[in-house]
GUTOR-774300 format. One record per residue (C-alpha): residue in one letter; x, y, z; residue number from 1. Coordinates in steps of 0.001 Angstrom, whole numbers, plus 500000, padded with zeros to 6 digits. Layout:
<rs>
{rest A&east X&north Y&up Z&nr NUM}
...
</rs>
This chain:
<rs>
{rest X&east 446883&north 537779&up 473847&nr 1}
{rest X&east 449635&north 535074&up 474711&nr 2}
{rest X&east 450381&north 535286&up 478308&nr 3}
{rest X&east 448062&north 535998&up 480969&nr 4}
{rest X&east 448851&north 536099&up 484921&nr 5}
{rest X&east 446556&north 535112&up 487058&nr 6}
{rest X&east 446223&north 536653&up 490775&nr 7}
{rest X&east 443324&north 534886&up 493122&nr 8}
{rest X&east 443288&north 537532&up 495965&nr 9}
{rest X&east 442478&north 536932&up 499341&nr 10}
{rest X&east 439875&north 538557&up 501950&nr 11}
{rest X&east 442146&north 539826&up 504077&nr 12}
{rest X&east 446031&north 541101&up 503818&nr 13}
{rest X&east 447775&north 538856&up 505571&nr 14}
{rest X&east 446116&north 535732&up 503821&nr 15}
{rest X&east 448194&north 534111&up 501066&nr 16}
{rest X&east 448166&north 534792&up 497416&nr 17}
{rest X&east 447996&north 532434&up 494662&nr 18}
{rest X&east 449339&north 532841&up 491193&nr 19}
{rest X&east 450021&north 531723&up 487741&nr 20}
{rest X&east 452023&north 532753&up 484413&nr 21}
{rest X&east 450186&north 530824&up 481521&nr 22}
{rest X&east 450302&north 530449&up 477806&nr 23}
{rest X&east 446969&north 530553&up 476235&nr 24}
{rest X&east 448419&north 529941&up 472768&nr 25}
{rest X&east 450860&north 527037&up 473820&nr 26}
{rest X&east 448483&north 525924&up 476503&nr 27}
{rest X&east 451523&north 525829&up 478653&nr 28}
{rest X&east 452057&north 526867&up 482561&nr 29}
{rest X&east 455556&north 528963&up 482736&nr 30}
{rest X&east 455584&north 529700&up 486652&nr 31}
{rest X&east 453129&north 529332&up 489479&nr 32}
{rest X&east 453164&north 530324&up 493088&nr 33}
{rest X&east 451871&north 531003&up 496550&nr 34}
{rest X&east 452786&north 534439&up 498163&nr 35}
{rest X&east 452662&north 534233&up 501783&nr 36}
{rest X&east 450746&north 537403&up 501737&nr 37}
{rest X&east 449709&north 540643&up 499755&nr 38}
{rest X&east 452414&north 542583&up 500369&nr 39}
{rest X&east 455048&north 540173&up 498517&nr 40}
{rest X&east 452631&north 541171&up 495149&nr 41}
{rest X&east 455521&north 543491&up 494186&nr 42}
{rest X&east 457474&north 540177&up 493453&nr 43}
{rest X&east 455069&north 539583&up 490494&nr 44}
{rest X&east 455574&north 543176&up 488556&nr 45}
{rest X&east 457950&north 541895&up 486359&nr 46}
{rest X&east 455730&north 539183&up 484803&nr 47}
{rest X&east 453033&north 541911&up 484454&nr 48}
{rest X&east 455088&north 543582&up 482028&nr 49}
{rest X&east 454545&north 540897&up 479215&nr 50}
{rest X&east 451040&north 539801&up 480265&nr 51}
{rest X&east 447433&north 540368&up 480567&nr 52}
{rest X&east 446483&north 540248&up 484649&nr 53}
{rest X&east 443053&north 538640&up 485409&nr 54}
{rest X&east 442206&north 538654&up 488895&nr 55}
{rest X&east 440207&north 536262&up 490869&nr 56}
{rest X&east 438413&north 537198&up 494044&nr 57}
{rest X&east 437121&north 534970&up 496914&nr 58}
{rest X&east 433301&north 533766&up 496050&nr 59}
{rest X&east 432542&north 534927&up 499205&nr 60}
{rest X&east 432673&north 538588&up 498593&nr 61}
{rest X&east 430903&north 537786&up 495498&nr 62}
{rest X&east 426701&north 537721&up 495346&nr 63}
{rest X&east 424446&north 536880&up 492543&nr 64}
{rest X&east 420882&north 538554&up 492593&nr 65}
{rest X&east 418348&north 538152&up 489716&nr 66}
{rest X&east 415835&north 541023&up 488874&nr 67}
{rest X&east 413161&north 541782&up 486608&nr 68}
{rest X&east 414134&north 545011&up 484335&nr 69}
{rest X&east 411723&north 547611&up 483457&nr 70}
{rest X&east 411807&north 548769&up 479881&nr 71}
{rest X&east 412725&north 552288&up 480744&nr 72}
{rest X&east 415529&north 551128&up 482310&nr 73}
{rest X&east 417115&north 548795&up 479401&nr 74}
{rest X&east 419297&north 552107&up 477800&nr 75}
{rest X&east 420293&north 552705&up 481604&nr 76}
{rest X&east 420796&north 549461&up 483464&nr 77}
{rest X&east 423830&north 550258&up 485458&nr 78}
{rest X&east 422235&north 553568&up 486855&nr 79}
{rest X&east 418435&north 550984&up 487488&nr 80}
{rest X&east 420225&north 547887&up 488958&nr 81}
{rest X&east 420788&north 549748&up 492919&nr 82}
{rest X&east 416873&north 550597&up 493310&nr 83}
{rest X&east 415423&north 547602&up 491633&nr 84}
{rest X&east 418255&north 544809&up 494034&nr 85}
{rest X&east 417715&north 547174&up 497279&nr 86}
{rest X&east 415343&north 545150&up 498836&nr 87}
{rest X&east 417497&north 542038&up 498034&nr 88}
{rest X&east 421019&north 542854&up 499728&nr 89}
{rest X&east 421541&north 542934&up 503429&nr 90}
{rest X&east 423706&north 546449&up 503272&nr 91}
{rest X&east 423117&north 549719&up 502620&nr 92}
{rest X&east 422899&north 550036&up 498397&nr 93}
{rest X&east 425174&north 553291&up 498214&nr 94}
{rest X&east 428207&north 550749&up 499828&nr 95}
{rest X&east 427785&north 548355&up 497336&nr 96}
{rest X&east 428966&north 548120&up 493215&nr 97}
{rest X&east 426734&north 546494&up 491012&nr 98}
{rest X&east 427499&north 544803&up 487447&nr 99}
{rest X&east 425349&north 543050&up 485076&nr 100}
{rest X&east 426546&north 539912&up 483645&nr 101}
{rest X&east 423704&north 538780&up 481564&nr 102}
{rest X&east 420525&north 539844&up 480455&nr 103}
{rest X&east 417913&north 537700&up 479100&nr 104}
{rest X&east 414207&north 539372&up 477510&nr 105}
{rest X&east 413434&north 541181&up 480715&nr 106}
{rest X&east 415333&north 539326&up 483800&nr 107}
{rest X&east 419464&north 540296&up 484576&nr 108}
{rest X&east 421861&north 538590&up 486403&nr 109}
{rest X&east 423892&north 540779&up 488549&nr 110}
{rest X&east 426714&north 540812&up 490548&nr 111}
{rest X&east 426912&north 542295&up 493832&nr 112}
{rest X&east 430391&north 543481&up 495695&nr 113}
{rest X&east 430951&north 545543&up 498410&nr 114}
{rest X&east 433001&north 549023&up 497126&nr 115}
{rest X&east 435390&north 549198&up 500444&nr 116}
{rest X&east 436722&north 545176&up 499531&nr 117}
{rest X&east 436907&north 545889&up 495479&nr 118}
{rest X&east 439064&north 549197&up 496293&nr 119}
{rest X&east 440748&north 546955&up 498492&nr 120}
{rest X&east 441599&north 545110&up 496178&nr 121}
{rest X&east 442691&north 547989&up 493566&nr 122}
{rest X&east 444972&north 549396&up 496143&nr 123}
{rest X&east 446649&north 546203&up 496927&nr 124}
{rest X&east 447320&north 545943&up 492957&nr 125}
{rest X&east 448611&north 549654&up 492642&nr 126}
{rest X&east 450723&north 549402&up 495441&nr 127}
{rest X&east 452715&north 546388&up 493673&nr 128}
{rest X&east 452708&north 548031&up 490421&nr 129}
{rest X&east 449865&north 545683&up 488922&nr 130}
{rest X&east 446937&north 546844&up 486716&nr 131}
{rest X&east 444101&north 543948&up 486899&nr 132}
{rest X&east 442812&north 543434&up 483329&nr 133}
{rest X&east 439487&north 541662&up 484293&nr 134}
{rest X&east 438244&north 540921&up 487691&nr 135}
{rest X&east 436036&north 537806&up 488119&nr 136}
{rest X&east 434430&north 535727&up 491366&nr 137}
{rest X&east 437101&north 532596&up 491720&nr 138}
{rest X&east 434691&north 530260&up 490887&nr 139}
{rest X&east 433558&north 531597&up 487627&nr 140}
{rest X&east 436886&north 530599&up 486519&nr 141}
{rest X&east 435889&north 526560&up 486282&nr 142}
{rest X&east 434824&north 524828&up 483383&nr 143}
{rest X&east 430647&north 524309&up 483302&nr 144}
{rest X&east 428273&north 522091&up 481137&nr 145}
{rest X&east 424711&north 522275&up 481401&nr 146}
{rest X&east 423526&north 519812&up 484309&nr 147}
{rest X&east 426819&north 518902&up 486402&nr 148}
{rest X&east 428763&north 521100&up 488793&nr 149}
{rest X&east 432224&north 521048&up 488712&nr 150}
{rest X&east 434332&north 522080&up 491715&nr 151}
{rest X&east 438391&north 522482&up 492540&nr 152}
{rest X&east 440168&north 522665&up 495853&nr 153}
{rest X&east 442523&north 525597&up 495897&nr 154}
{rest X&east 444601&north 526364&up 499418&nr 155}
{rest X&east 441989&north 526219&up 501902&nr 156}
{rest X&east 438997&north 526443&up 499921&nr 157}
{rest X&east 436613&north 524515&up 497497&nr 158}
{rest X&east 435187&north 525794&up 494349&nr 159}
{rest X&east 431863&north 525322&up 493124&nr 160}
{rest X&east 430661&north 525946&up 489974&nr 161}
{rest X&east 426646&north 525149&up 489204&nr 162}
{rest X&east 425579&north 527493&up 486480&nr 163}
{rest X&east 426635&north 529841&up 483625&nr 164}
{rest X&east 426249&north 532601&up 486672&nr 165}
{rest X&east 426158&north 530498&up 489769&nr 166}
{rest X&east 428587&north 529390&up 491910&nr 167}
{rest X&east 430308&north 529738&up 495777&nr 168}
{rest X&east 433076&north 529312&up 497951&nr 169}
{rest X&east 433462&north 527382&up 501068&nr 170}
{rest X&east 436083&north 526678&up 503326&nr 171}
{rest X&east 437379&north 522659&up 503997&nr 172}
{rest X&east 435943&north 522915&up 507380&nr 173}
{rest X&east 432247&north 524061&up 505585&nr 174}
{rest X&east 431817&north 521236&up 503598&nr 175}
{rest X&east 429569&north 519592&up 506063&nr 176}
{rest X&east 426877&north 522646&up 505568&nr 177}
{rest X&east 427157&north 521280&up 501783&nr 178}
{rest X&east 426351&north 518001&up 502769&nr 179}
{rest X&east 423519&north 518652&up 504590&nr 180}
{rest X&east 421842&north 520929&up 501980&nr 181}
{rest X&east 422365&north 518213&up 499333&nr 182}
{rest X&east 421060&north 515589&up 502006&nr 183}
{rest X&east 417943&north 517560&up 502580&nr 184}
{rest X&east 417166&north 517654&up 498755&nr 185}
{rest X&east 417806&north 514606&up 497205&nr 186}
{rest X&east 413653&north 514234&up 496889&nr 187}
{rest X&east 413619&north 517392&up 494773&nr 188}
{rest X&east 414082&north 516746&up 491279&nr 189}
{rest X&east 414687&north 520619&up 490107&nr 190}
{rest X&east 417484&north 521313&up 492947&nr 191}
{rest X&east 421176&north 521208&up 491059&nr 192}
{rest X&east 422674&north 519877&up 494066&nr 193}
{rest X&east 421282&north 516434&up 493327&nr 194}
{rest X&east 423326&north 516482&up 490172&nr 195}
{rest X&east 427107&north 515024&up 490750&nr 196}
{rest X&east 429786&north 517203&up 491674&nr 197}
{rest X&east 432898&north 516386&up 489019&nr 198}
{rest X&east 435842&north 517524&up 490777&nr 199}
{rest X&east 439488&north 518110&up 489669&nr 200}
{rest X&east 441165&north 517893&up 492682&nr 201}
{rest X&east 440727&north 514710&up 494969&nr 202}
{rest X&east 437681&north 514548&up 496816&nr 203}
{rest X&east 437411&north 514905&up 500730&nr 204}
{rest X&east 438090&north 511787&up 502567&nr 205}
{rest X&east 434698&north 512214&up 504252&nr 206}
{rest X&east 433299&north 512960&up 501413&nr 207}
{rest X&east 429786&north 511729&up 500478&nr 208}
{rest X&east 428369&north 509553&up 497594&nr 209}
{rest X&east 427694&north 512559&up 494926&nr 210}
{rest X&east 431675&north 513261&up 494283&nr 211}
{rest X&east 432556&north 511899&up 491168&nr 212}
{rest X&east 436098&north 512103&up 490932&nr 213}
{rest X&east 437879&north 512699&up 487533&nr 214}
{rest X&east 441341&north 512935&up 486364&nr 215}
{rest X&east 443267&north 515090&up 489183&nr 216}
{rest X&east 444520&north 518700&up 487643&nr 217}
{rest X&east 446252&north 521566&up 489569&nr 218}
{rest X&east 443442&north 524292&up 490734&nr 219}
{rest X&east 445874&north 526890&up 489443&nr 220}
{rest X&east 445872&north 525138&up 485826&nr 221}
{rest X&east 441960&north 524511&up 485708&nr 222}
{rest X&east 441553&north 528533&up 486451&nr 223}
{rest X&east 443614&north 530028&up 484097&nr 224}
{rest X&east 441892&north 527945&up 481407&nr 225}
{rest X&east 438661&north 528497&up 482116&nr 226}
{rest X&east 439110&north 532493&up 483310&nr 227}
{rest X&east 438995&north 533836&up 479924&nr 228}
{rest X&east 436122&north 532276&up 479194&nr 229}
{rest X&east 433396&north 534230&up 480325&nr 230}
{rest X&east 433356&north 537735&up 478812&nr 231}
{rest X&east 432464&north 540053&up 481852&nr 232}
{rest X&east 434563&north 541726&up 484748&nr 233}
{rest X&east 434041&north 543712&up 488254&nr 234}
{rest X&east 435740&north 546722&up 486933&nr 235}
{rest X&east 432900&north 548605&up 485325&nr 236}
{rest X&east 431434&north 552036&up 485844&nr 237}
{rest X&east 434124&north 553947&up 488758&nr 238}
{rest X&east 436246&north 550632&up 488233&nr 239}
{rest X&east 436784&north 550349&up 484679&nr 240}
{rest X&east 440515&north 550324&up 484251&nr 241}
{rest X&east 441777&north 552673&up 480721&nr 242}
{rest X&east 443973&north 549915&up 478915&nr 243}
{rest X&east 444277&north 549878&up 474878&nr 244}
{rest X&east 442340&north 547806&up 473487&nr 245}
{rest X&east 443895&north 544873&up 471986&nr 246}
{rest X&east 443444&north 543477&up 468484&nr 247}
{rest X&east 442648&north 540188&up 469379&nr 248}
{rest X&east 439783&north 541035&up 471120&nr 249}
{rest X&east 438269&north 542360&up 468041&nr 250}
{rest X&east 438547&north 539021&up 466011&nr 251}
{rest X&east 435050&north 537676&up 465291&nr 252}
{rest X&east 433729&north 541368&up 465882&nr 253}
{rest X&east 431800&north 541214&up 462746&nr 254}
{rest X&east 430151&north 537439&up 463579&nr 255}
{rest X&east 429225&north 538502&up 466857&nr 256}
{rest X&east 427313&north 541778&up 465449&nr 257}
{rest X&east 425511&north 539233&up 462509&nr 258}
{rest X&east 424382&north 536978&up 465371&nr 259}
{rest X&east 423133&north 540026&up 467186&nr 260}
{rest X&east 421382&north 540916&up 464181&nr 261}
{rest X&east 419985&north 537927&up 463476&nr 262}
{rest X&east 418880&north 537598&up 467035&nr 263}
{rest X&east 417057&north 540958&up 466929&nr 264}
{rest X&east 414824&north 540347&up 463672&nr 265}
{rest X&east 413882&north 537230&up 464964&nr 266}
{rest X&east 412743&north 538761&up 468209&nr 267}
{rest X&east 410618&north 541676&up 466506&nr 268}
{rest X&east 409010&north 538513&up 464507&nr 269}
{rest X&east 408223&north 536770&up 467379&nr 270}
{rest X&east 406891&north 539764&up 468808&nr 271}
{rest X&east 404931&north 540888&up 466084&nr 272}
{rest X&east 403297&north 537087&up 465885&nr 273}
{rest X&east 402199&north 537589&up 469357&nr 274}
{rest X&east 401022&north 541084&up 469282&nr 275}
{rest X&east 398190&north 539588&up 466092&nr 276}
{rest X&east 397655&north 536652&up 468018&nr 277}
{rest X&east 396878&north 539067&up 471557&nr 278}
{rest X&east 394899&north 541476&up 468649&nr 279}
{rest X&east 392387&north 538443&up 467147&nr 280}
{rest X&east 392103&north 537491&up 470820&nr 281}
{rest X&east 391072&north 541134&up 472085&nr 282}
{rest X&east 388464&north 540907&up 468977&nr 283}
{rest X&east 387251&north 537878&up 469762&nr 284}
{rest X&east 386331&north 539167&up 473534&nr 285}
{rest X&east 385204&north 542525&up 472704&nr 286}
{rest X&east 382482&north 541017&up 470264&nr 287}
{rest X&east 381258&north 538354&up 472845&nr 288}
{rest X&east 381138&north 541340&up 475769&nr 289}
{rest X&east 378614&north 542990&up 473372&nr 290}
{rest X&east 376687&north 540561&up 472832&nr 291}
{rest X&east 376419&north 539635&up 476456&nr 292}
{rest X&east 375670&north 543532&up 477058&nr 293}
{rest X&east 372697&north 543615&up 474651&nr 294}
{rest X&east 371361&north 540540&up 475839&nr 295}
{rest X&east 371737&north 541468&up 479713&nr 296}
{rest X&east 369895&north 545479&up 478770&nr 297}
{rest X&east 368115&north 544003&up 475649&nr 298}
{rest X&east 369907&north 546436&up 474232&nr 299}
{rest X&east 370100&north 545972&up 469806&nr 300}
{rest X&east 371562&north 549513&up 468987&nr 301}
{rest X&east 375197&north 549026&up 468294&nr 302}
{rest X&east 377600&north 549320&up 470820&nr 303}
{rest X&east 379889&north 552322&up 470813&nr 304}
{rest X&east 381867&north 552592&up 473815&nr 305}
{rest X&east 380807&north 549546&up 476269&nr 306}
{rest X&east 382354&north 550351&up 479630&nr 307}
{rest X&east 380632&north 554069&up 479060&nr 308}
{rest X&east 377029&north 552787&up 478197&nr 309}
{rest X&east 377718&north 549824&up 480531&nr 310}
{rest X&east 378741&north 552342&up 483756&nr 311}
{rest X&east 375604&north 554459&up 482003&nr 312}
{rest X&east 373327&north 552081&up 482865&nr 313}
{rest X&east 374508&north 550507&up 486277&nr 314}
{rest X&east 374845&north 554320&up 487505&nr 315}
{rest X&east 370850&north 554697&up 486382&nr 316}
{rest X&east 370022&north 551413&up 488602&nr 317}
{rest X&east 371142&north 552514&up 491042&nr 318}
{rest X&east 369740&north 555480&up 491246&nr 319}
{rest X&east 366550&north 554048&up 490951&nr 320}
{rest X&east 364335&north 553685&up 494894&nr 321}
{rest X&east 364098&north 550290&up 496179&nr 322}
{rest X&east 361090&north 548240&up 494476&nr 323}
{rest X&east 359317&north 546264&up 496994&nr 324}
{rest X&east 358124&north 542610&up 496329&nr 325}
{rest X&east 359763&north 542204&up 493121&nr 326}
{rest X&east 362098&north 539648&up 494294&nr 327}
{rest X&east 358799&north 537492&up 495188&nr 328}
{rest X&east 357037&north 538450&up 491608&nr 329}
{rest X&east 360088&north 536663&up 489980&nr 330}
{rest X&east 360907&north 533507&up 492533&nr 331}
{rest X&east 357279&north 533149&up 492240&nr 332}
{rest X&east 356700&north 532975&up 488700&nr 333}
{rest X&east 359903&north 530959&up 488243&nr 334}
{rest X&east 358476&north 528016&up 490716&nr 335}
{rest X&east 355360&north 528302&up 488468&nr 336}
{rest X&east 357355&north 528236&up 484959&nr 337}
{rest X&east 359692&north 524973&up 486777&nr 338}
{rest X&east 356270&north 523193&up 488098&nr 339}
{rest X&east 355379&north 523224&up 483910&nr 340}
{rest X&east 356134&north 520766&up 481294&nr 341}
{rest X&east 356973&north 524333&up 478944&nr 342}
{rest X&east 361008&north 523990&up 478569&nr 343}
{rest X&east 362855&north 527190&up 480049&nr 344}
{rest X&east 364713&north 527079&up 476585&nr 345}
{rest X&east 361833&north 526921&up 474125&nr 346}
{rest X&east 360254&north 530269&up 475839&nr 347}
{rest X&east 361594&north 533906&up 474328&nr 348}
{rest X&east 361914&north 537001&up 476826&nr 349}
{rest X&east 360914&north 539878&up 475127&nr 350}
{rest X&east 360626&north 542376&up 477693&nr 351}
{rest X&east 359690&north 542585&up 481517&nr 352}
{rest X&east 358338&north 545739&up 483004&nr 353}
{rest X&east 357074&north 545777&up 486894&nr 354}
{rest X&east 354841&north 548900&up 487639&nr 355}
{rest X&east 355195&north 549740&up 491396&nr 356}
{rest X&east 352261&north 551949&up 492114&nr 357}
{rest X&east 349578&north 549296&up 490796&nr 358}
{rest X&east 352001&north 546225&up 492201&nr 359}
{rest X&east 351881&north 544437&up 488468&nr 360}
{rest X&east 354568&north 542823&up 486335&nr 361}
{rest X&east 354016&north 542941&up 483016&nr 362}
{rest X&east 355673&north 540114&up 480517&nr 363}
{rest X&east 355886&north 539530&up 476920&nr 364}
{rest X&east 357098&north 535980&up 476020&nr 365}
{rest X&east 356863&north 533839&up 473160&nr 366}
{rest X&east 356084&north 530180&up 472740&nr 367}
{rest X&east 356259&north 527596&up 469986&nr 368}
{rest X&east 352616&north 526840&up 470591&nr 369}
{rest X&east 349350&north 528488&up 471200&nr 370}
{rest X&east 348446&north 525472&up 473917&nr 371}
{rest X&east 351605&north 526358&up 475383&nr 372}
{rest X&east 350183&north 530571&up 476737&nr 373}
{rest X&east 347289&north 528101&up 478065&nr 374}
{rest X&east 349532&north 526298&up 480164&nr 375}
{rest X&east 351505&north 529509&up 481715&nr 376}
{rest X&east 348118&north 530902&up 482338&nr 377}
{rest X&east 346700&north 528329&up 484214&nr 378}
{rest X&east 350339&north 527571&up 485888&nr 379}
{rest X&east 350485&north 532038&up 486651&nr 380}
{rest X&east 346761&north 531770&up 487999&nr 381}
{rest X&east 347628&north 529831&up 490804&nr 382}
{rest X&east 350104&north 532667&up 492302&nr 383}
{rest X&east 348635&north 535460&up 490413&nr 384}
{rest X&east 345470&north 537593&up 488546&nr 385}
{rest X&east 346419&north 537408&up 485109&nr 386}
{rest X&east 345302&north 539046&up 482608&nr 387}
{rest X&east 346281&north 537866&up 478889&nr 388}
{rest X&east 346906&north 539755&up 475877&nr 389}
{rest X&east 346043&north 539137&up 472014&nr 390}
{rest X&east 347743&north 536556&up 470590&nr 391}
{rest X&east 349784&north 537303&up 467828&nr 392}
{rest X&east 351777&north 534063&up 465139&nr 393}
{rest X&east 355427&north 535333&up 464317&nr 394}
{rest X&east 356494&north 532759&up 461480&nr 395}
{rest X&east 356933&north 529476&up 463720&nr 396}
{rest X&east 356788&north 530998&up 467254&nr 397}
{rest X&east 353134&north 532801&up 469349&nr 398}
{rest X&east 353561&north 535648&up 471068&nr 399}
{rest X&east 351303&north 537293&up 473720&nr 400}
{rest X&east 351382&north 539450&up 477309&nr 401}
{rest X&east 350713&north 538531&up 480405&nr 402}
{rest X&east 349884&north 541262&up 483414&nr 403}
{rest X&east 350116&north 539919&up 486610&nr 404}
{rest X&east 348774&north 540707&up 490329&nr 405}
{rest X&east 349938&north 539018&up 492970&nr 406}
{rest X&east 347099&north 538064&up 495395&nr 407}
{rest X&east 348468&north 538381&up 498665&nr 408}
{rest X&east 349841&north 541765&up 497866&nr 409}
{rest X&east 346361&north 542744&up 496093&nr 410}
{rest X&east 344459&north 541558&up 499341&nr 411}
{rest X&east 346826&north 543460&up 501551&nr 412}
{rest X&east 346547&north 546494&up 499466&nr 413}
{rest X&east 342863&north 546125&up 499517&nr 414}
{rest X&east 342974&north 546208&up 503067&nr 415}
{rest X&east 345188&north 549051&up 503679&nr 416}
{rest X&east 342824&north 551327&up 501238&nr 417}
{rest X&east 339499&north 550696&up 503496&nr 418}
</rs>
């Protein structure tokens, strides 16, 4: 490619058009322009004959939505983008033409025009004899770096530029709006309007602090340098415009599909290093919710399927009748155990079974020491009849049962049987 012409179209027909024939090899401008209106495009059909037309549309018409992308719909994005962005446009989804400009892991960019203005648009061409190569929002167009934004005055309008996919439009007389957005965020440290705006044309006279004025180039020049730059146009799906494909578009072919390469093995390592990390991890969990199941059921077989034996069990509970005076049994023997000098941690819970027709809980603990069952028997008395068991030395811990009554309940029942 050598020459290029470059059309900014306006919103409406009688608005004027702006043009310019440039050299990308020489770097040169050979003729630029303002047409008082669309109609006059026919004047520029005999440039189109020895260049490539990129066409630049108002900002306005222009938004940029952001979406998460299922994984079904990666092979089919185009056909996804209307359902997943419906809830994020204003008008009705079958009016308006969508276009992806970048996807990155599972997020897209899009770009979001109204079908009735992009025919428009196409008409206005056709009628002058003009087949648009790429169509781009104006303000894509200017130069970016990461962490300025750069804008241009062109006619009527300024330019803004603040990411690799963000950008708008505004009118001289809408500058003010700007102001007060950046005025209201100067506190926030992640907002890109607190960054400097470089501009190439000469900042408003009532401009505020954050211009930082730069050398002074033509809009017209600044945009046909930086259109090529970003490889993506409107005219996709119903749009896309049947040209030949040129031969310098396919220099660097071959780089571009290494570097794709390249990027793809490194993301199936990446993924495959999480995937054993998530695995240990999963491991790691499943073995401590076992052993919190067998020590919650006392429970030592092995542990085939927990959420089955676990729902097993809960389902049995519950389908057990209410037991009575339980609840007091075990507050009861826990202010006992607390009013001891026996540590909660050096006693060993073997098993607790409460037998509702005779109103007894029977225990089996063990204890480092045989003074220590003398203790918890004296402590138990107070609340309860207890009756001991044998005691019985396991290597360096004693272990015994303990049946207990609880008196009030015993004298009630007594009661209740006469």
């Amino acid at each position: 490619m050598t020459d290029i012409l470059v059309i900014r179209l306006p919103e409406k027909a009688d608005q004027s058009v702006h043009w310019i024939h440039y050299s990308v090899n020489e770097d040169l401008i050979k003729d630029y322009g303002k047409l008082n209106q669309v109609s006059e495009l026919t004047e520029l059909s005999a440039l189109s004959l020895r260049s490539d037309i990129q066409v630049l549309l108002p900002g306005q018409q222009v938004s940029i939505q952001s979406c998460l992308l299922p994984k079904r719909a990666e092979k089919k994005i185009d056909q996804a983008l209307p359902a997943l962005l419906e809830d994020s446009v204003a008008d009705n989804i079958e009016r308006l033409h969508f276009v992806a400009l970048e996807v990155v892991k599972e997020r897209v960019t899009v770009a979001v025009i109204a079908h009735s203005y992009i025919q428009t648009c196409l008409d206005w061409l056709a009628h002058a004899g003009l087949q648009a190569t790429r169509m781009i929002p104006d303000w894509l167009a200017l130069p970016y770096q990461e962490g300025e934004i750069t804008a241009v005055k062109l006619g009527n309008d300024w330019l803004f530029r603040e990411g690799t996919y963000q950008g708008f439009t505004l009118e001289q007389e809408c500058l003010p709006i700007l102001y007060l957005v950046k005025a209201g965020q100067d506190q926030t440290r992640d907002s890109t309007l607190n960054q400097n705006i470089r501009s190439f044309s000469s900042p408003p006279e009532d401009s505020s602090f954050f211009w930082q004025a730069g050398a002074v180039i033509p809009a017209l020049t600044v945009l046909a340098r930086g259109c090529l730059s970003p490889n993506i146009t409107l005219l996709s799906g119903p749009y896309r415009q049947n040209r030949t494909i040129r031969m310098p578009l396919l220099k660097g072919a071959a780089a571009v599909c290494m570097a794709i390469l390249c990027f793809v093995i490194l993301s199936v390592i990446e993924k495959g290093l999480i995937f054993h990390r998530l695995t240990q991890e999963i491991k790691k969990t499943q073995i401590k919710a076992e052993q919190a199941y067998q020590a919650l059921f006392l429970k030592p077989q092995k542990v085939v399927n927990l959420k089955a034996q676990f729902n097993a069990l809960t389902n049995q509970m519950k389908s057990q009748p209410k037991v009575p005076h339980l609840m007091d049994f075990l507050a009861q023997i826990a202010i006992g155990i607390a009013n001891m000098r026996i540590q909660p941690r050096d006693m060993h819970w073997f098993a607790l079974r409460y037998a509702r027709e005779h109103h007894s809980l029977y225990l089996q603990i063990g204890v480092n020491h045989f003074s220590e069952f003398e203790q918890l028997r004296n402590g138990l008395s107070e609340k309860f009849t207890v009756e001991q068991g044998v005691l019985v030395q396991e290597k360096k811990r004693v272990n015994s049962t303990f049946t207990l009554k609880n008196k009030t309940v015993e004298a009630n029942h007594l009661k209740v049987t006469k």
